[in-house]
N, C-alpha and C positions, 0 to 999 in steps of 0.2 A: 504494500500500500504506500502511494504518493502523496506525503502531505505538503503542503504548498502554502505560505504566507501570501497570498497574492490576491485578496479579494476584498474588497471593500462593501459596504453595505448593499446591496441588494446581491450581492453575488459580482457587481462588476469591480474591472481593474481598471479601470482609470477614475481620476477622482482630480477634480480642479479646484483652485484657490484662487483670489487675489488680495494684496493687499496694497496698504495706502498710508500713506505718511501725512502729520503735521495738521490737519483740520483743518484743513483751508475752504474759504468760500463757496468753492467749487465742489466740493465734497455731495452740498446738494442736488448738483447737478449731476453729478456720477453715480451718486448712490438710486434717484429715478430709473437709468436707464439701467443700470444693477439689475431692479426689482424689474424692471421692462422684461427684461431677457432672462429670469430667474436666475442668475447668478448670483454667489455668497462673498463678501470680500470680509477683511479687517480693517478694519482704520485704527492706526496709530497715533492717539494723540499727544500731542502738548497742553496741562492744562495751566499750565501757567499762559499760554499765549489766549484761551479762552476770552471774548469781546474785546479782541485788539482787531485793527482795521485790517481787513479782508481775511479775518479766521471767523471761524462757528462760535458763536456763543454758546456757553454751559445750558442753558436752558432750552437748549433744543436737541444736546447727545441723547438723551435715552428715546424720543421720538425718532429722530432724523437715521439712526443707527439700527433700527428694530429690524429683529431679522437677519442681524452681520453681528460683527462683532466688534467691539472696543478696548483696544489695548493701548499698552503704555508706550511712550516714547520721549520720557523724561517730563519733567515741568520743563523746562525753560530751555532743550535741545542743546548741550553742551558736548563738547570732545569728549567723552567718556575717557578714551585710551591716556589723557593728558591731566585726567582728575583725580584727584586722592581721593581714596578711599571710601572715606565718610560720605565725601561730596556724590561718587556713585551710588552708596546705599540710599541718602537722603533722597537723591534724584529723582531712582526708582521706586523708593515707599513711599514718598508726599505726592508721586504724578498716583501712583495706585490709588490711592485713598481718596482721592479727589475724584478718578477717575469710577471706584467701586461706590464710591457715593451716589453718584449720578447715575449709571446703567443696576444697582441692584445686586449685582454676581462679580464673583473674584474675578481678577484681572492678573492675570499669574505669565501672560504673553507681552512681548515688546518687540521693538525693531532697533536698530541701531540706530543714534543720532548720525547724521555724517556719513553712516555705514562705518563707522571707526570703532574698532575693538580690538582686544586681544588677551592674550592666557591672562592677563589680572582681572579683566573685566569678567569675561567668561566667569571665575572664580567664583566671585563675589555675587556676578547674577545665581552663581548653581546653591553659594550658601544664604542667599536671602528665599529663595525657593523657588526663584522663576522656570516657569517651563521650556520655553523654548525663545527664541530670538532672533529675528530674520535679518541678514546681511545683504547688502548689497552686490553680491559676485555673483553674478549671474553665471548659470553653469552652462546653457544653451541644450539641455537635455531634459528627462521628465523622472531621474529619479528620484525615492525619497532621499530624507536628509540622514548622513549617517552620523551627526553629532545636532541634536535640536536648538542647542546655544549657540549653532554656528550654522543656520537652517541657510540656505544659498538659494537661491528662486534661478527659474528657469530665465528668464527673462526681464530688461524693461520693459511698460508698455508701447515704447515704437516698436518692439517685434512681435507683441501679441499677437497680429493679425498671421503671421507666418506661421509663429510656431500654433498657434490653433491649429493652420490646414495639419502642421504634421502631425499635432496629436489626434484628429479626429480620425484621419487615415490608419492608425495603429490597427492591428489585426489582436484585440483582447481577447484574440484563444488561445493565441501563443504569448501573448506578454506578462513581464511581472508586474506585481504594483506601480502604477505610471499614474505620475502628479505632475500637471501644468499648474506652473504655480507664477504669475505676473505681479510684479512690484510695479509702485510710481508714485506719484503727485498727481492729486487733479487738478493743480491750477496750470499743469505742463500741457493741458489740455488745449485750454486756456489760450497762453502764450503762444504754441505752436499753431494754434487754429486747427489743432485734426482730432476734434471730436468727433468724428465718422471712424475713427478706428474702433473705438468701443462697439458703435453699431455693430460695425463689418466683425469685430470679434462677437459679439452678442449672435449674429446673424449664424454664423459658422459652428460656433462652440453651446451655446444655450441649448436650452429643448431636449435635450439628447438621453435619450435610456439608458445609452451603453455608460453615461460619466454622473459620477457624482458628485456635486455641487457643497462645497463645506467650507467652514472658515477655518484660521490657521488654530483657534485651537481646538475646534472637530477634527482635524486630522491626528493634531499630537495625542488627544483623550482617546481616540481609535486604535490608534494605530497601540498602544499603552495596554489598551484593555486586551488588544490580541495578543500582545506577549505576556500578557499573564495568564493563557490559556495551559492548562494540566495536562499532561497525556500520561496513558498507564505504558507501559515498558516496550509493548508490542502496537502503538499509539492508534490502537482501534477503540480504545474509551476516552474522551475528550469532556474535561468537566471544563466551565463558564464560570470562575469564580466575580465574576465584575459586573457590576450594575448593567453594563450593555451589550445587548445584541452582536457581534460581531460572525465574519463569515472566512472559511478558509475554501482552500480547494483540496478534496479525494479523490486521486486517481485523474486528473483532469476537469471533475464535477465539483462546481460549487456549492458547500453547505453550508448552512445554518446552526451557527452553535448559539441558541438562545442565552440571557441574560442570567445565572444563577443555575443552570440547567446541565444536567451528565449527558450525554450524547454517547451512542453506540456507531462508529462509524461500519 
């Protein structure tokens, strides 16, 4: 028997993301055409910059955000890689708290200011407790991250529209776990004038059975709960110790290993 990590909720392998930096103005207008095309993104705010001119004001994140998700990216967007210590932890627990205020639920995800990190930052994000942390290195490929403090996205979104066609073309009988995963700005929207990219990605990539649609911390929370799946020695008995559904592949066939549940494969 072939067990296979390669399946994401409904049984499919591929599974999309985007995220978003800094809470800018535009945000509103990206997160419409988001919900337009059912797509899930993150936004990473700053809540220090909160009703300064051309950012979101705080009283609109737990509306304007419903349905994605809202994570950290500092109060006041500083070098991390060039800040002591303290000034990192503070950073990241006073944008949290501000930020957990306002949407209701932990905010345990961030992105890098600058995209600037490194082994002390990482450190200090892994002993405050943060989950995962999206970097700006684009990898130009769809797989997952093999370190979540140093998560690398597939792409900006000036190549969204490409790497969409490649990911939609994928052949999910033979592939493993595959994540398109798009970083940006939406005021770069904005400024460049090619807000028709989102459409043309919406148009290509949205709607689709074969992909699942999640924010960056439904992938880390998934992707978590499948390695904590049990197997007995000759892995035809699969227990589900974790609050959620997840799905592997036997023998090439996607299953179902329900939430809390023993499974006879």
């Amino acid at each position: 028997m072939r067990i296979q990590f390669d399946r994401f909720p409904g049984g499919v392998a591929k599974a999309l993301t985007l995220s978003f930096d800094d809470g800018r103005e535009y945000d509103r207008r990206l997160v419409k055409l988001f919900n337009d095309y059912g797509l899930k993104s993150t936004f990473h705010l700053n809540s220090g910059m909160f009703g300064k001119e051309g950012y979101i004001d705080a009283s609109e994140v737990k509306t304007l955000f419903q349905g994605h998700e809202v994570s950290a990216h500092t109060v006041d967007h500083p070098f991390l890689d060039q800040a002591p210590t303290e000034h990192i932890v503070s950073q990241v627990m006073e944008d949290r708290r501000a930020l957990e205020a306002l949407v209701g639920y932990p905010v345990k995800g961030m992105s890098y200011p600058f995209g600037t990190y490194g082994d002390r930052v990482v450190d200090v994000l892994r002993s405050i407790g943060m989950e995962y942390s999206r970097t700006v290195n684009s990898h130009g490929t769809f797989r997952m991250p093999e370190d979540w403090l140093r998560w690398h996205p597939t792409c900006h979104h000036k190549q969204m529209v490409e790497q969409a066609e490649k990911f939609v073309a994928l052949d999910q009988r033979f592939s493993r776990m595959s994540l398109l995963y798009v970083w940006g700005h939406s005021y770069e929207f904005e400024n460049d004038r090619n807000w028709e990219l989102v459409e043309r990605f919406g148009e290509i990539a949205g709607g689709r059975a074969d992909i699942w649609y999640a924010t960056n911390a439904e992938i880390y929370a998934y992707r978590k709960a499948l390695e904590s799946l049990r197997f007995s020695a000759d892995s035809r008995i699969v227990h589900n110790p974790s609050a959620q559904s997840v799905w592997i592949s036997s023998d090439g066939v996607p299953v179902e290993i329900p939430a809390g549940r023993i499974v006879q494969l």
